[in-house]
KETOR-771309 format. One record per residue (C-alpha): residue in three letters; x, y, z; residue number from 1. Coordinates in steps of 0.25 Angstrom, whole numbers, plus 5000, padded with zeros to 4 digits. Example, Ala and Ser with C-alpha at 12.3 -4.5 7.8 and 13.67 -1.06 7.14 Angstrom:
ALA,5049,4982,5031,1 $
SER,5055,4996,5029,2 $
end
This chain:
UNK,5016,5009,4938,1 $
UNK,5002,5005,4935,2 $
UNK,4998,4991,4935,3 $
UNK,4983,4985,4933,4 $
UNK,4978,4974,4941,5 $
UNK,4969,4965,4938,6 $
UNK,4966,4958,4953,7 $
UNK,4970,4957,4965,8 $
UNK,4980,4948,4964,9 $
UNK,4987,4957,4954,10 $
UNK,4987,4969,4964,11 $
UNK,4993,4959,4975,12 $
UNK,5002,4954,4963,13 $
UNK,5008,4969,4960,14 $
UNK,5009,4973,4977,15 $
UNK,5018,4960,4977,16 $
UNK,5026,4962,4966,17 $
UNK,5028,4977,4972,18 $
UNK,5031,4973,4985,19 $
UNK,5043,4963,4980,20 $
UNK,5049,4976,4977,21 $
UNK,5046,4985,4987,22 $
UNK,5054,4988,5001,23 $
UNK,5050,4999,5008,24 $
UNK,5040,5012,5006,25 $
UNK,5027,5018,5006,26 $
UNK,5015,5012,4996,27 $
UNK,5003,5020,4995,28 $
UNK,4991,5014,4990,29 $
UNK,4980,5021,4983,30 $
UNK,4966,5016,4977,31 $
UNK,4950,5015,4981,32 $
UNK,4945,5006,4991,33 $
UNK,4948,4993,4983,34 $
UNK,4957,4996,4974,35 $
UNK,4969,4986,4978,36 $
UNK,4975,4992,4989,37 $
UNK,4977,4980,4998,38 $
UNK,4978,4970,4988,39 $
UNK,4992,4979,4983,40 $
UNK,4997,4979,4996,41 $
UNK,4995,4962,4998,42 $
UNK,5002,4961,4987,43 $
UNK,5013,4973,4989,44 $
UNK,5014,4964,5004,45 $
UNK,5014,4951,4996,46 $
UNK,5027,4957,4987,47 $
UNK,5034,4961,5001,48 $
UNK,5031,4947,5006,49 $
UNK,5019,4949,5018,50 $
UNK,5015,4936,5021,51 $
UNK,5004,4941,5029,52 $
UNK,4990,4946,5026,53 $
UNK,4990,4960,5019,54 $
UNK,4975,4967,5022,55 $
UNK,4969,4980,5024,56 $
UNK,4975,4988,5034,57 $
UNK,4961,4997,5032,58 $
UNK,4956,4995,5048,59 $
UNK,4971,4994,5053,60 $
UNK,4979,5004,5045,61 $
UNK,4992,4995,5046,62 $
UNK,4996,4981,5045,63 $
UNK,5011,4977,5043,64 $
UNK,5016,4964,5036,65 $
UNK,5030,4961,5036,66 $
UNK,5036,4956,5024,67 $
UNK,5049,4957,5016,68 $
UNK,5046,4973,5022,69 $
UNK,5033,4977,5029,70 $
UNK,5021,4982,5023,71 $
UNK,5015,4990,5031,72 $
UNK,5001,4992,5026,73 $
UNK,4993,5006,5029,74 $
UNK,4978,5007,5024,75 $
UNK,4974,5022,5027,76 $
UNK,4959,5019,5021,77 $
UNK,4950,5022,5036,78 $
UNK,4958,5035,5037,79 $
UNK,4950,5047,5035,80 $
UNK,4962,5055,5036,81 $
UNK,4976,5053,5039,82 $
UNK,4978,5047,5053,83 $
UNK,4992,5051,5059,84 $
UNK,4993,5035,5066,85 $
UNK,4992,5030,5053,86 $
UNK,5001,5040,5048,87 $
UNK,5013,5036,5058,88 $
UNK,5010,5023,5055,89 $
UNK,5013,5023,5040,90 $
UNK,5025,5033,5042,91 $
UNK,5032,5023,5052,92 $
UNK,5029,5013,5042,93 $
UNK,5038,5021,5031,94 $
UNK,5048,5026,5040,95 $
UNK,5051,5011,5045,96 $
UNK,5054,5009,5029,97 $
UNK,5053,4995,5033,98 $
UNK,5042,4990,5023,99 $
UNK,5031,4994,5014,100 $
UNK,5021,5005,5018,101 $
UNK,5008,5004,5010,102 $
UNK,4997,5013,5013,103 $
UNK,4982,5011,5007,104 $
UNK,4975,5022,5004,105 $
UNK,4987,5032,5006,106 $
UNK,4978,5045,5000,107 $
UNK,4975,5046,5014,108 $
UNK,4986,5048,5020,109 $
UNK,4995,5053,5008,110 $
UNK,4998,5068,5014,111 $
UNK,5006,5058,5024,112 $
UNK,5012,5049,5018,113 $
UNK,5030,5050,5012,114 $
UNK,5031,5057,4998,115 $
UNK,5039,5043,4995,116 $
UNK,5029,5031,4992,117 $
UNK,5022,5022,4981,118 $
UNK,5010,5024,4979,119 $
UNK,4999,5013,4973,120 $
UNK,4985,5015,4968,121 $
UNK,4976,5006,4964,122 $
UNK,4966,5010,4955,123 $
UNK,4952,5000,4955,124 $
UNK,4948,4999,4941,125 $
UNK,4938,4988,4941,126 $
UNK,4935,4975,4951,127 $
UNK,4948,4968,4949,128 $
UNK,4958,4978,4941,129 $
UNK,4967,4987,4948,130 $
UNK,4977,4998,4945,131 $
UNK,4989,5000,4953,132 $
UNK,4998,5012,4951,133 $
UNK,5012,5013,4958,134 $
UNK,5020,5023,4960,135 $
UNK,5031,5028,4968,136 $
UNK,5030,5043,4974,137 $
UNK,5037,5052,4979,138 $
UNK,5033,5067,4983,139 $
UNK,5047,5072,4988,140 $
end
């Protein structure tokens, strides 16, 4: 599915409307430095109904919110190459299959990560216009 967005309200809009109808599973999100990524997954925690505040896990690595399910939120940005911590973390996310696992900038760890996931990249086109690509993958 591709979909243009036109602001950041409209990225958090399609993350909600996509997390209304999500249980659980892997979501890997690509795009540059300012593309979108967290503003997606506000709105993805918005859909799965996170109350709290959704930012940048980019100095932590992993925030949880709990929701309808969790989101548990990995940004693997600071890694220069794949850390095996961060690695367990995110497996014992999936293997729990209790929420959603969304991963920024999953190109860096994507020899790791399960043959069975969404992927999300949001392409920066101008200041204020996105576009998102969906899809669902599987490598089995």
């Amino acid at each position: 599915m591709r979909v243009i967005s036109s602001s950041d309200k409209e990225t958090r809009d399609f993350g909600a409307k996509l997390g209304k109808k999500l249980g659980n599973g892997l979501i890997c999100l690509y795009g540059d430095l300012g593309a979108g990524k967290t503003t997606f997954v506000q709105g993805l925690a918005k859909g799965l109904g996170i109350k709290s505040k959704v930012a940048s896990p980019t100095f932590t690595y992993q925030r949880i919110h709990k929701g309808r399910v969790k989101l548990y939120h990995f940004d693997c940005y600071r890694l220069e190459k794949p850390d095996t911590l961060i690695l367990e973390e995110i497996s014992e996310a999936i293997k729990r299959n209790d929420g959603i696992v969304a991963v920024e900038w999953a190109e860096k760890i994507a020899d790791f990560l399960p043959a069975k996931r969404m992927e999300i990249s949001l392409e920066y086109k101008n200041e204020k216009t996105r576009r998102i690509i969906t899809k669902n993958y599987d490598r089995r």
